[in-house]
Structures are given as C-alpha cells and as structure tokens.
Steps between C-alpha positions, in 0.01 A plus 500: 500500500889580559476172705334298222771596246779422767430176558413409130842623432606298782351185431579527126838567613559203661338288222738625239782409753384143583518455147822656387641282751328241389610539185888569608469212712388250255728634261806415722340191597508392122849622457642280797316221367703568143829529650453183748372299230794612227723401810411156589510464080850631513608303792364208350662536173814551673444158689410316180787657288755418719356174577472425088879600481622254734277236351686541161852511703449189677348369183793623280725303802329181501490495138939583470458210749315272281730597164792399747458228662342351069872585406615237813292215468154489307392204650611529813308633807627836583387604139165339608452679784585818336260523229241397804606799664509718167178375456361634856675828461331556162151496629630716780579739217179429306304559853703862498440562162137446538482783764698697337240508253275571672582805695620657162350573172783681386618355149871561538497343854330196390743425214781566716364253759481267230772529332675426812341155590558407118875616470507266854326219382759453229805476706536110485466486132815647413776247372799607591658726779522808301147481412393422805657823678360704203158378611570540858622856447155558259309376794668721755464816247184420498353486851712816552277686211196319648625727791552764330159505311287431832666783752348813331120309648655496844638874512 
C-alpha cells in the first residue's frame, strides 16, 4: 500500500509541477509579448515624431522661402517655384501629421502637433519683415513644444 501512496504522491507531484510551470511559463511568455509590443510602439513613435518635426522644419523653410522670394518679384519665377515647393513640403507635413495622429491619442500632443503645422502654415502671410520673423519665431516655438509635449511617450 506504501507503494500505492508513493507513486500517487509522485505522479500528483509532477502534475502540480507541469502546471506551475505552465503557468510561470505562460505568464512570462505574456509579459515578453507586453514589453516587445510597447517597444516596437515606442520605437515607432520615436520614428514618426522625429519624422513629423522635420516635416514642419522643412515646411517652416520652404514657406520663409516662399514669403522671400513674394517680397522680390511676385510674378516672377523663383516666387513660382517656391510656393510649388511650399506646396510639396506642406503635404509632407500633413502626411507627418497624419501619423502622428495616429500613434497618439494623447490630447496635449495632438494640439501641439497642430498647433505647429498651423503657426507654419502662416509664415507667408505676414506683411512686413518684423511680422514675418515674429511668425517664424512662433513657428519655431512651436515645433520645439510639439517636442516637448511628445518625449514623455517615448521615455
């Protein structure tokens, strides 16, 4: 009977272990899966945040470009072929922004992100120099708080 009772011990034994490691194992398994998946969603945000920021620079260049080369000649052909380019830069940034969007549903992000396209978009309207460098500053300002406002999601 001894015998009996040591190998229902035993065999009970190694049932509870198969699955406690189970268990464990699945449990770990889950956890990796977590922490791969929050890092290729980090990563990417730090690919498409970047990537929007540089939009809106080049943007905010092509468009100091465009205000420029109004203030030489309207009619002539370099202002022409800046507001083309101002024009393919700002669906560059629109293409960002759109990502941007949505890899983030975080409010304060968002309006940053937007805030910087707009404050871009308005360079060329400004009438004279001074107003023009107040909007270029506002622009810059503001794709450094877009910055600031997305980092915290990529710590």
């Amino acid at each position: 009977m001894e015998a009996v009772w040591a190998s229902v011990v035993a065999v009970v034994g190694t049932l509870l272990g198969s699955v406690s490691t189970y268990a464990f194992q699945r449990l770990a398994s889950r956890r990796s899966e977590s922490f791969t998946r929050s890092e290729a969603l980090r990563q990417e945000r730090i690919d498409t945040f970047s990537a929007f920021a540089a939009a809106v620079e080049e943007y905010r260049r092509g468009q100091a470009d465009r205000w420029h080369r109004r203030q030489e000649d309207p009619d002539g052909e370099g202002y022409a072929a800046a507001r083309s380019e101002a024009h393919r830069l700002r669906t560059a940034a629109r293409q960002a922004l759109y990502r941007v969007k949505l890899l983030t549903g975080d409010p304060e992000v968002l309006l940053a992100a937007e805030r910087a396209y707009d404050c871009t978009r308005d360079v060329p309207k400004a009438r004279d120099w001074a107003k023009h460098e107040a909007r270029i500053t506002s622009s810059k300002e503001a794709i450094e708080g877009f910055v600031a406002r997305a980092s915290p999601l990529v710590r």
